[in-house]
C-alpha positions as CSV (number, residue, x, y, z in Angstrom):
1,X,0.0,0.0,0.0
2,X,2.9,2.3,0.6
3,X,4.6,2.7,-3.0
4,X,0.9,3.1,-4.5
5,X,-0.3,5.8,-2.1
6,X,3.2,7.7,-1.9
7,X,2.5,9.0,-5.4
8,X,-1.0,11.0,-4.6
9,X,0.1,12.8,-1.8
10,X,0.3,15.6,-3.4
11,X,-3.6,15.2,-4.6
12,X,-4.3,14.5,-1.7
13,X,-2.9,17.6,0.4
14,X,-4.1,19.7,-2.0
15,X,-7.7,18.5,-2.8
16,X,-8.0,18.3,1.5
17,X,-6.4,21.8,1.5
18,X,-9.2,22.9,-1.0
19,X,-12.5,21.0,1.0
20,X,-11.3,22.6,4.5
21,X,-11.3,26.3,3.1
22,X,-14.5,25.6,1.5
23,X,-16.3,24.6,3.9
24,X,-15.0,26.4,6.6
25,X,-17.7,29.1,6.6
26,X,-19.8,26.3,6.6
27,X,-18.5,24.4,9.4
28,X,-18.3,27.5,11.7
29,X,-21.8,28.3,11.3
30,X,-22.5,24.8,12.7
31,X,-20.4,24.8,15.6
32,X,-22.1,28.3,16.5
33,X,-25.5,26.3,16.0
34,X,-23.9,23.2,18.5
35,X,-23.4,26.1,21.8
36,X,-27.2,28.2,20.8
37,X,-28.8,24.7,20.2
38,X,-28.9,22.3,22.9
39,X,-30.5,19.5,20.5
40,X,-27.2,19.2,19.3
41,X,-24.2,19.9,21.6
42,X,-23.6,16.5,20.9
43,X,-22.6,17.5,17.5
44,X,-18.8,18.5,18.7
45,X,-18.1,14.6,20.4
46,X,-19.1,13.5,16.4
47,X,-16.0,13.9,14.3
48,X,-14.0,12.7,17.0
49,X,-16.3,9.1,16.8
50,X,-16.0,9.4,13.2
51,X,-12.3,9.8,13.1
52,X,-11.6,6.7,15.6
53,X,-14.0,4.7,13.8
54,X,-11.5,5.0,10.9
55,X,-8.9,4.4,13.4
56,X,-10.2,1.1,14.2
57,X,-10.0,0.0,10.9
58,X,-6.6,0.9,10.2
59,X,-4.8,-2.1,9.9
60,X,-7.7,-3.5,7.5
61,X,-6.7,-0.2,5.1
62,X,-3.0,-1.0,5.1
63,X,-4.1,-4.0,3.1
64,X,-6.3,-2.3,0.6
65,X,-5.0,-1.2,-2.6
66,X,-5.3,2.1,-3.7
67,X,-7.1,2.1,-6.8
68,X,-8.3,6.1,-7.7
69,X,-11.5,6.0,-9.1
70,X,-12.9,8.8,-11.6
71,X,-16.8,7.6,-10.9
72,X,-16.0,10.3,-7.4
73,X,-16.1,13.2,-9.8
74,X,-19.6,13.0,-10.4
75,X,-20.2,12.3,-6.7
76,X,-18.1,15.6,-6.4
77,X,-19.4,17.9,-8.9
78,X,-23.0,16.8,-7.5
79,X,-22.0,17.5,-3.9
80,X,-20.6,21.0,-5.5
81,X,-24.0,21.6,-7.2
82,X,-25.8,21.5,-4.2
83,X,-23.9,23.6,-1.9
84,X,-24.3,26.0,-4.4
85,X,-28.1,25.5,-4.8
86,X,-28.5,25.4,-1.1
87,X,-26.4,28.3,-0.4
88,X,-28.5,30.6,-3.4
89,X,-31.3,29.6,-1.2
90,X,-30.4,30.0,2.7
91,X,-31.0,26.1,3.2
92,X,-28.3,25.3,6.1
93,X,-29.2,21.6,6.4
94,X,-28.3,21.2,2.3
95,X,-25.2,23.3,2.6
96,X,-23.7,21.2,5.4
97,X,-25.1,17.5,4.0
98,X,-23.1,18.2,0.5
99,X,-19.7,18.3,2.9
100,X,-20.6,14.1,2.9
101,X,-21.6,13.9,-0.3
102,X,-18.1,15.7,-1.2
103,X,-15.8,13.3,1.3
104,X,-17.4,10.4,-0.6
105,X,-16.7,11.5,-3.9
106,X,-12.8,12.6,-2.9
107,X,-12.5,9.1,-1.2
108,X,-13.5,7.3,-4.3
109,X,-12.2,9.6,-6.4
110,X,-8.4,9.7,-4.8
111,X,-8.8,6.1,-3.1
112,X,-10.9,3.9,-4.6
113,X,-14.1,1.9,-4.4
114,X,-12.4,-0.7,-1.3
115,X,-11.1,2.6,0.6
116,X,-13.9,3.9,0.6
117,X,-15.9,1.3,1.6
118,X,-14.2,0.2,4.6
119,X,-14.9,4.2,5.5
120,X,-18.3,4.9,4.3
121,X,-19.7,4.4,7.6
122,X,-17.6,6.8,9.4
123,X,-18.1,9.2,6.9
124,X,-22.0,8.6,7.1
125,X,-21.9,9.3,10.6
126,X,-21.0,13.0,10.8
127,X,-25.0,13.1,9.5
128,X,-25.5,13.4,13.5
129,X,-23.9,16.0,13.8
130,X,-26.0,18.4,11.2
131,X,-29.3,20.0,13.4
132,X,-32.2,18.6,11.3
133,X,-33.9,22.1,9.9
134,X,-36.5,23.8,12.4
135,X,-39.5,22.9,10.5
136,X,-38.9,19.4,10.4
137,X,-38.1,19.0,14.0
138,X,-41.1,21.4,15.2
139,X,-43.2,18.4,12.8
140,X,-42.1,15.7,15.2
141,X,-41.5,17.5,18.5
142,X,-45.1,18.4,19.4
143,X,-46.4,15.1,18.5
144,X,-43.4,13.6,20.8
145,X,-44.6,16.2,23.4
146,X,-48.1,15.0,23.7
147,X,-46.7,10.9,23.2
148,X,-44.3,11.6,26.5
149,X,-47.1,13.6,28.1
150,X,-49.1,10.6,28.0
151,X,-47.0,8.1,28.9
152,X,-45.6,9.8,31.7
153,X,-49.5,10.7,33.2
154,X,-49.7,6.7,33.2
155,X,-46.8,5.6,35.2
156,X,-47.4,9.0,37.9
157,X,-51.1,8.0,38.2
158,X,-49.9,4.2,38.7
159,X,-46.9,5.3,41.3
160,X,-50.0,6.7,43.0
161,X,-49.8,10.6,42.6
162,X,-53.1,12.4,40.9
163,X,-52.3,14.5,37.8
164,X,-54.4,15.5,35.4
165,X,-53.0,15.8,31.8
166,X,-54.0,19.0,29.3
167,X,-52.1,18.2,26.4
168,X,-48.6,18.3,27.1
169,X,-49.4,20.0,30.6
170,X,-49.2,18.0,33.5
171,X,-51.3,19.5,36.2
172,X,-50.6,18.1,39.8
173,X,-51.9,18.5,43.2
174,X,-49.8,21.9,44.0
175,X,-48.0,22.6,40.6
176,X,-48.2,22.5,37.1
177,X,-45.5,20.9,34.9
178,X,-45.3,21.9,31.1
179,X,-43.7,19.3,28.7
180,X,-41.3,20.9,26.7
181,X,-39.6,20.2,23.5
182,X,-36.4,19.8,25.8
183,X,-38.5,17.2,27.3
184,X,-40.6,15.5,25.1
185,X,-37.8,12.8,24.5
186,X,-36.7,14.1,20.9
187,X,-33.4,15.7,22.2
188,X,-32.6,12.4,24.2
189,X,-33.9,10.1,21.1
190,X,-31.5,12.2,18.9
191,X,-28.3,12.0,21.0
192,X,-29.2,8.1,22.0
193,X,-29.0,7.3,18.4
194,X,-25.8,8.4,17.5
195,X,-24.2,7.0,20.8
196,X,-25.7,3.4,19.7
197,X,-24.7,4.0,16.0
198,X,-21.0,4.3,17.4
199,X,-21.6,1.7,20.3
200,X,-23.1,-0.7,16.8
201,X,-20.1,0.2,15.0
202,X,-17.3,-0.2,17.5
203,X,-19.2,-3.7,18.8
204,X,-18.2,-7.2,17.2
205,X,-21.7,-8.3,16.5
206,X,-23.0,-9.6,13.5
207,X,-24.8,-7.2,11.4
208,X,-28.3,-8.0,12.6
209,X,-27.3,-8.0,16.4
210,X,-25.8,-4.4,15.0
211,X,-28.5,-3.2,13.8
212,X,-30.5,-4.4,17.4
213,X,-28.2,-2.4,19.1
214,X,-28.5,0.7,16.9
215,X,-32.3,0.3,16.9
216,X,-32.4,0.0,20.7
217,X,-31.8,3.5,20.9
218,X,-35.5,4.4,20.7
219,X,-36.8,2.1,23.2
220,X,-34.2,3.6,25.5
221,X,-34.7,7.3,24.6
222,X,-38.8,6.6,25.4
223,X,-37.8,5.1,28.7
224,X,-35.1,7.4,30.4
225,X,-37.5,10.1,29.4
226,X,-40.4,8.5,31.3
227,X,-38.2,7.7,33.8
228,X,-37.2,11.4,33.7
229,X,-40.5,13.1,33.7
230,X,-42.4,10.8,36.8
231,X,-39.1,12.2,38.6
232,X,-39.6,15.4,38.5
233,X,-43.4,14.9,38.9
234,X,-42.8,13.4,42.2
235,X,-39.9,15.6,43.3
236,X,-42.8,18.5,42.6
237,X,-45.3,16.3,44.3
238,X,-43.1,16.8,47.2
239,X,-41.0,19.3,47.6
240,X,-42.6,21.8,45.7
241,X,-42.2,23.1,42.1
242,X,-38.4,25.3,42.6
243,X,-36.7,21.9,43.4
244,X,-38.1,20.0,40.9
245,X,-37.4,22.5,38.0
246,X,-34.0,23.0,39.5
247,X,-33.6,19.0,38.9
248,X,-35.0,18.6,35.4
249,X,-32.9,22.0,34.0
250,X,-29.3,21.0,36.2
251,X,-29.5,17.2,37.0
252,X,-32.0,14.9,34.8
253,X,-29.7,15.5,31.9
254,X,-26.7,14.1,33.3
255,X,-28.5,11.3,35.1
256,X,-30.8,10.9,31.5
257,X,-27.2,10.3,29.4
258,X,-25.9,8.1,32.0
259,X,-29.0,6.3,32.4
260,X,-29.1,5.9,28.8
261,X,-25.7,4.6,28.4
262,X,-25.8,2.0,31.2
263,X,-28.9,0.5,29.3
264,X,-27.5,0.6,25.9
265,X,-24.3,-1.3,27.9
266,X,-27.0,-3.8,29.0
267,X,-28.3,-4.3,25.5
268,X,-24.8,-4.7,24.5
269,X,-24.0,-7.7,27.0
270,X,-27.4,-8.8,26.3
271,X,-26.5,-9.7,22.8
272,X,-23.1,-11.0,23.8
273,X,-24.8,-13.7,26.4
274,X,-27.1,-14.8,23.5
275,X,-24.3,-15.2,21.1
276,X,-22.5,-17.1,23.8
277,X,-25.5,-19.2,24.5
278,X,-25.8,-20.1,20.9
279,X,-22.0,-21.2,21.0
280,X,-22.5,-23.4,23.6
281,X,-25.5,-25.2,22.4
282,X,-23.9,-25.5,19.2
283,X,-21.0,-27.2,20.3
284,X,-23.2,-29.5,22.8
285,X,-24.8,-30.7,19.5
């Protein structure tokens, strides 16, 4: 792999040189998005992932042959048409998605179809870090609202504390708690997934056990914001409404991730102890 890749580090340099000043504008406007929008402060922990993903893989790219591939012009020129189209047009989310569309077409254009292959997840995974455009997320987030409303009214009326649910209002014996967008579960459902994408990645699962994993984050996402929700609604029950909005806007988020994570570790050995299993009867046979 060395002797055929010393010979396009030139291209290389220069074609990388050319997509960081590009996009730079770009990019900066994002990270001032990640700090105002706390849907997505996730989105500076992203390249990182992406970049150790690739890391991973490593020694499996020493062994590939570098084989530059013209069909990544077209991938480029396409990725060029639509910055420009989404720029003309103020369209944030198209201006930062051709940045992929771009890497893929410089990876198979300087590397070659098996290069970029073993990469293309990695690559496909700095999609969570671009905030999905306002009207889109204000399409799911008050239907989430009133779906985490109602669950959560269940399991406080069952832990035996009377509420009474007005749409995404939660009204209580001697408060009243609003569901939020920052707590109807879209915000946890969104960071969840790309934490289980990685986790998926990273795991040594077989691809449908992967995809479990990955899918998982949903399930999770619905129940740590439950979970999050009947907290508070008790803490409120309790103590009053100051200590329980103090917990939900300082601690639940914390305690949410973690929460979160620990569950996602479970799903993780989960799937190992079946595989295991499956071993073992196998070689009882």
């Amino acid at each position: 792999m060395t002797n055929s890749f010393k010979p396009i580090y030139f291209q290389i340099t220069i074609l990388l040189a050319l997509f960081i000043v590009l996009y730079f504008p770009f990019v900066r406007t994002m990270v001032q998005d990640w700090n105002v929008n706390d849907n997505y402060s996730h989105g500076y922990f992203i390249p990182l992932i992406s970049a150790f993903m690739i890391y991973t893989v490593r020694n499996e790219l020493r062994d590939v042959a570098i084989s530059p591939n013209d069909m990544g012009l077209p991938l480029i020129v396409l990725g060029l048409i639509q910055l420009t189209v989404a720029k003309v047009g103020s369209e944030y989310f198209l201006q930062r998605t051709s940045m992929i569309l771009v890497l893929f077409g410089l990876s198979l254009f300087l590397l070659g179809k098996g290069f970029t292959k073993k990469i293309s997840i990695p690559i496909l995974y700095l999609i969570f870090m671009i905030p999905i455009p306002a009207i889109i997320w204000n399409k799911f987030a008050f239907p989430v609202k009133l779906f985490a409303s109602g669950l959560s009214e269940k399991v406080i009326q069952t832990i035996g504390i009377p509420v009474l649910r007005e749409g995404n209002i939660l009204h209580l014996a001697n408060t009243t708690l609003e569901v939020v967008d920052a707590c109807s579960g879209l915000r946890s459902l969104t960071s969840m997934l790309a934490l289980s994408a990685a986790f998926a990645y990273l795991s040594s699962h077989s691809k449908v056990k992967q995809w479990v994993l990955f899918l998982s984050a949903a399930p999770i996402a619905i129940l740590i914001n439950i979970i999050r929700l009947t907290l508070t609604a008790g803490l409120a029950s309790q103590f009053g409404e100051g200590i329980a909005q103090n917990f939900l806007h300082e601690l639940s988020g914390w305690l949410v991730f973690l929460l979160g994570l620990a569950l996602l570790a479970g799903v993780h050995i989960l799937l190992l102890k079946i595989k295991a299993t499956s071993g073992a009867k196998y070689v009882e046979n």
